[in-house]
N, C-alpha and C positions, 0 to 999 in steps of 0.2 A: 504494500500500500504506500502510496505513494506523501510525503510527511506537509506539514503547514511549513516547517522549514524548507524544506527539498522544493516544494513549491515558489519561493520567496527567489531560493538560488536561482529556479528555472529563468522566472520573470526578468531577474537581475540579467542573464546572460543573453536573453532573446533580445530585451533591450539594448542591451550591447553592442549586438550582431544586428539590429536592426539597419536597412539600410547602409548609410557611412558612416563608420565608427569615428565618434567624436567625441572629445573630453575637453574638460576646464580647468583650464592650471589651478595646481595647488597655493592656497592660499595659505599659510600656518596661521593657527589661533596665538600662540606666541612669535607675533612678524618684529619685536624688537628683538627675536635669540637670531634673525638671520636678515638682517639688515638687506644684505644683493640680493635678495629674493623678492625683497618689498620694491627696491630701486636701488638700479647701478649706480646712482647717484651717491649713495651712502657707502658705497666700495673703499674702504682705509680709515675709520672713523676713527682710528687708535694709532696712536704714534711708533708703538711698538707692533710684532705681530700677533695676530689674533685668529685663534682656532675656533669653529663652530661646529657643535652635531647637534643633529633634533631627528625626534622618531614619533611621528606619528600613527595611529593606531584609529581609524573611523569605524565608528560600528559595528563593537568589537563582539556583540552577541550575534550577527551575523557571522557566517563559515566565512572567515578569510575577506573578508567584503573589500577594504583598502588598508593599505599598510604603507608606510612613504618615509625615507632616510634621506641626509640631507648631512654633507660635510662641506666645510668651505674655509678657503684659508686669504687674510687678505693684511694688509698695513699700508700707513700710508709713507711717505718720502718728502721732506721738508722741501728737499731741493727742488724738487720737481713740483711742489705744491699740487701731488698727487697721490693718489691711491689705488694700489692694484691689487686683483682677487681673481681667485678658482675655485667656482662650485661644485660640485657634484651632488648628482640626485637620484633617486631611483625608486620609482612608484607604481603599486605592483595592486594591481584589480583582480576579484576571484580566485585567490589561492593561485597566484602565476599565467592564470589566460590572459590577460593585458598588461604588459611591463613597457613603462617608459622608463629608459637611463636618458639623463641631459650632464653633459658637463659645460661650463658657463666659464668664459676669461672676462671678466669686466675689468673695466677702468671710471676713473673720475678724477676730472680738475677742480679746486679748488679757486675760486675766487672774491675779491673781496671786489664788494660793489653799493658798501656804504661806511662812513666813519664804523659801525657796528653789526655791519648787515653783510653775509656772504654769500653765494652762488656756487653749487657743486655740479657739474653737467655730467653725465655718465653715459656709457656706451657699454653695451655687452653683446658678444658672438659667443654661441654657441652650437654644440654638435648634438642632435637629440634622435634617440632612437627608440622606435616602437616596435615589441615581438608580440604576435598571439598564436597562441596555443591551439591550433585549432582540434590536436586529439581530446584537450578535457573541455570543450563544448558538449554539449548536449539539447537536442533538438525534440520537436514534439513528438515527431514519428520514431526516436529512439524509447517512449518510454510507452510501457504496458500499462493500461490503469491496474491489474491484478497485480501484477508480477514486478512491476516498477521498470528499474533501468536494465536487469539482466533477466536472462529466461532458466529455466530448471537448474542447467548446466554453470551460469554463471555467467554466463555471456555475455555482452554489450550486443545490444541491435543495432543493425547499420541504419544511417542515414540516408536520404536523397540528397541534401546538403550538396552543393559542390564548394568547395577550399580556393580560397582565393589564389591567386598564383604565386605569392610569395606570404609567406609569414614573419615578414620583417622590413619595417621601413628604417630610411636615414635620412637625414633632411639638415640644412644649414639653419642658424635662426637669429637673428636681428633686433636686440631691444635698445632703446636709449632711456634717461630718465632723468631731470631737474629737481634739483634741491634746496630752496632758498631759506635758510636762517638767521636767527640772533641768536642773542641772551633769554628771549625770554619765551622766543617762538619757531616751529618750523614748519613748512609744506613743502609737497613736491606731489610731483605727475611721471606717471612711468608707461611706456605705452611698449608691449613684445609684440611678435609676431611682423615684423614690420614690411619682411619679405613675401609675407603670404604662402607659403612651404602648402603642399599639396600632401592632403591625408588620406587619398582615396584609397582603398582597399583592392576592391574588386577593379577587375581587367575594362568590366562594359560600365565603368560608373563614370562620369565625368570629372572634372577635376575638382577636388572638394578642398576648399581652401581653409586651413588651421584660421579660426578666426580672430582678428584682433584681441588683444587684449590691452587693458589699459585702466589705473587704476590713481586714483585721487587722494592722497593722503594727509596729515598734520597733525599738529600737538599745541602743546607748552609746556612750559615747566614753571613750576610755580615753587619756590625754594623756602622750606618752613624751617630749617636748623637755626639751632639756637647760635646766636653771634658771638657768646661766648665757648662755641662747642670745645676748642681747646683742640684745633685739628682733627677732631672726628669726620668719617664719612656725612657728606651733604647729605640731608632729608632730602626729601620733595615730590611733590604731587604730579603727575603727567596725564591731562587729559589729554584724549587723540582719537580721532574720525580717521577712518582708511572706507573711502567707496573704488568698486570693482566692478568693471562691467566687459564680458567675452560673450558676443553674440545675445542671445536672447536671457543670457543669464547674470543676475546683478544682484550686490551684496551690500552691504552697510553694515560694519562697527560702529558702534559707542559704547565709549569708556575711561578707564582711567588706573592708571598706575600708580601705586606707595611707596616708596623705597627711605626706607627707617635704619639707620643700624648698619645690623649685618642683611636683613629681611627686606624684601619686597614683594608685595600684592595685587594683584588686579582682579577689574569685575568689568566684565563686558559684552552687550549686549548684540546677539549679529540677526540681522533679517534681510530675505529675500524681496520687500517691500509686498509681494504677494502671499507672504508665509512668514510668520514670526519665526525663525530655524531653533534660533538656541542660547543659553547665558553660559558665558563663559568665565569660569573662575580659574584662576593661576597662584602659584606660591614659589618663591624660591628663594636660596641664600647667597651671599656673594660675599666672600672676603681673600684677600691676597689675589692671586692670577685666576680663582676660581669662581663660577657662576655657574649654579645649578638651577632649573626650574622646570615647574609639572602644571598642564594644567587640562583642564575636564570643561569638556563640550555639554553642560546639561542639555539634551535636547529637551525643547516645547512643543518643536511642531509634529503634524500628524504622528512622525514615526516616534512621538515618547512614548518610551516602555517597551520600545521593541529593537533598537537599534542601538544599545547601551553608550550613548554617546561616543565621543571623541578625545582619547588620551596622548596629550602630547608631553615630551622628556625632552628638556635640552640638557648640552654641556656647554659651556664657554670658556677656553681657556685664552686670558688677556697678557699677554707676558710685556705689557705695562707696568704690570705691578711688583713686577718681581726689581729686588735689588738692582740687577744691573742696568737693567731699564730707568729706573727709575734714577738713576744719577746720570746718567746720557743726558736724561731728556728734564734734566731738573729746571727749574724756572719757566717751564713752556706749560703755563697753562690756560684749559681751557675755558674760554669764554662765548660759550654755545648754550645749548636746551636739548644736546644730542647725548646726555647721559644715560637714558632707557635704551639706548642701542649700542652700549659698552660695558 
């Protein structure tokens, strides 16, 4: 018999396979653990170099639904009044039938373009590759309503299905992204896809064009430490808007980040404008070279209570902080709002 999970898969895959396969870039619920991702603009935002991992886990009571890893290494160069970065990524739909790898080189210049006010313009090329699986698909006329996916013997039933003619794409890919800050504020626009990279699957499909992406973002920082801290870590508050829009699908955060101490917190809410989606809570600690953070997708919309939200894990390693950085680069500091992204 055939299960109310097994069912769920099915839908998930037919959907998939519907048509031209087509997906939306990943967005992380923690986009200050991975700055190039949000905008190449923010490529070297640390003087020294800076390690990042994040692991994503999306609805994790579904079999295998999405799972998404994420390393990237970048710093900036005084001289150069620049900053350069290599991402790597790898996000993997239905237990391995859809994997995209992207590996990403960005850069960004730094500029000043008021007594207090500066300008980062960023560029990213990347190589992105898509594989599908097509032996762990499964189609309607593979299954038995009795008997399910196998017959007596154990067997899979064949399909009519015909298999595309490759099982793996490769394609160039093209983002830029503007970053305009101070002290007390920042925004920027990030727009990928710019070359229009062709996702078509099928032989007799037309050319199906990866659709823009492009997405709106900002903040501030609002600084609550006491003036007599005596050199302690700065408090301060970070409210921040990130809107996202690929094709017919569009998103919205609001929220706001805490960072006290060793500790920082955030609560934030994301909707689909047609679907409240979900509240997002985060927690993590930061002292020395180290930044750790967790944080949970509650879902609201239709699928709560069945999609076990969204688990994200960063790592940051800032080797800023470490002693010999830190006398290198002594006296240089910063006077930004870019501290939730270090």
């Amino acid at each position: 018999m055939v299960t109310k999970t097994t069912n769920i898969v099915i839908i998930f895959l037919l959907l998939l396979m519907s048509g031209v396969l087509k997906s939306q870039d990943l967005v992380f619920s923690q986009f200050y653990a991975a700055p190039m991702q949000l905008n190449p603009g923010l490529t070297g935002v640390t003087q020294a170099p800076r390690l990042s991992f994040i692991y994503r886990n999306q609805w994790p009571t579904l079999p295998n639904a999405f799972t998404s890893y994420a390393a990237s290494y970048d710093q900036y160069s005084s001289l150069l009044n620049s900053g350069f970065g290599i991402r790597l990524m790898s996000d993997q739909a239905g237990n391995g039938i859809y994997v995209t790898n992207r590996i990403t080189a960005s850069y960004a210049y730094n500029m000043r373009v008021g007594e207090e006010t500066f300008l980062r313009g960023g560029l990213e090329v990347a190589a992105e590759q898509k594989n599908l699986n097509w032996s762990k698909l499964v189609f309607l006329d593979q299954i038995n309503p009795e008997l399910g996916f196998t017959d007596e013997f154990g067997n899979a039933y064949p399909t009519n299905e015909t298999a595309p003619g490759s099982s793996s794409q490769l394609y160039p890919d093209i983002g830029a992204g503007i970053v305009l800050y101070s002290s007390q504020f920042y925004g920027g626009f990030n727009i990928r896809h710019i070359n229009a990279p062709d996702e078509a699957w099928l032989a007799d499909t037309e050319f199906a064009t990866l659709p823009v992406y492009y997405s709106v973002h900002g903040g501030a920082e609002i600084n609550i430490s006491n003036p007599y801290n005596n050199g302690k870590k700065p408090a301060f508050i970070s409210p921040n808007i990130l809107f996202a829009k690929q094709g017919n699908f569009q998103q919205l955060n609001l929220g706001a980040l805490l960072s006290m101490w060793y500790i920082y917190g955030g609560v934030w809410y994301r909707t689909t404008f047609t679907n409240s989606d979900a509240a997002i809570f985060s927690l993590g600690f930061q002292r020395g070279l180290i930044k750790v953070g967790y944080s949970y997708d509650w879902t609201i919309s239709g699928l709560s209570g069945n999609s076990g939200g969204a688990h994200e894990v960063s790592l940051i390693l800032n080797f800023e902080e470490t002693d010999r950085f830190k006398r290198k680069i002594r006296g240089k500091q910063y006077n930004d709002c870019l501290k939730i992204f270090r």
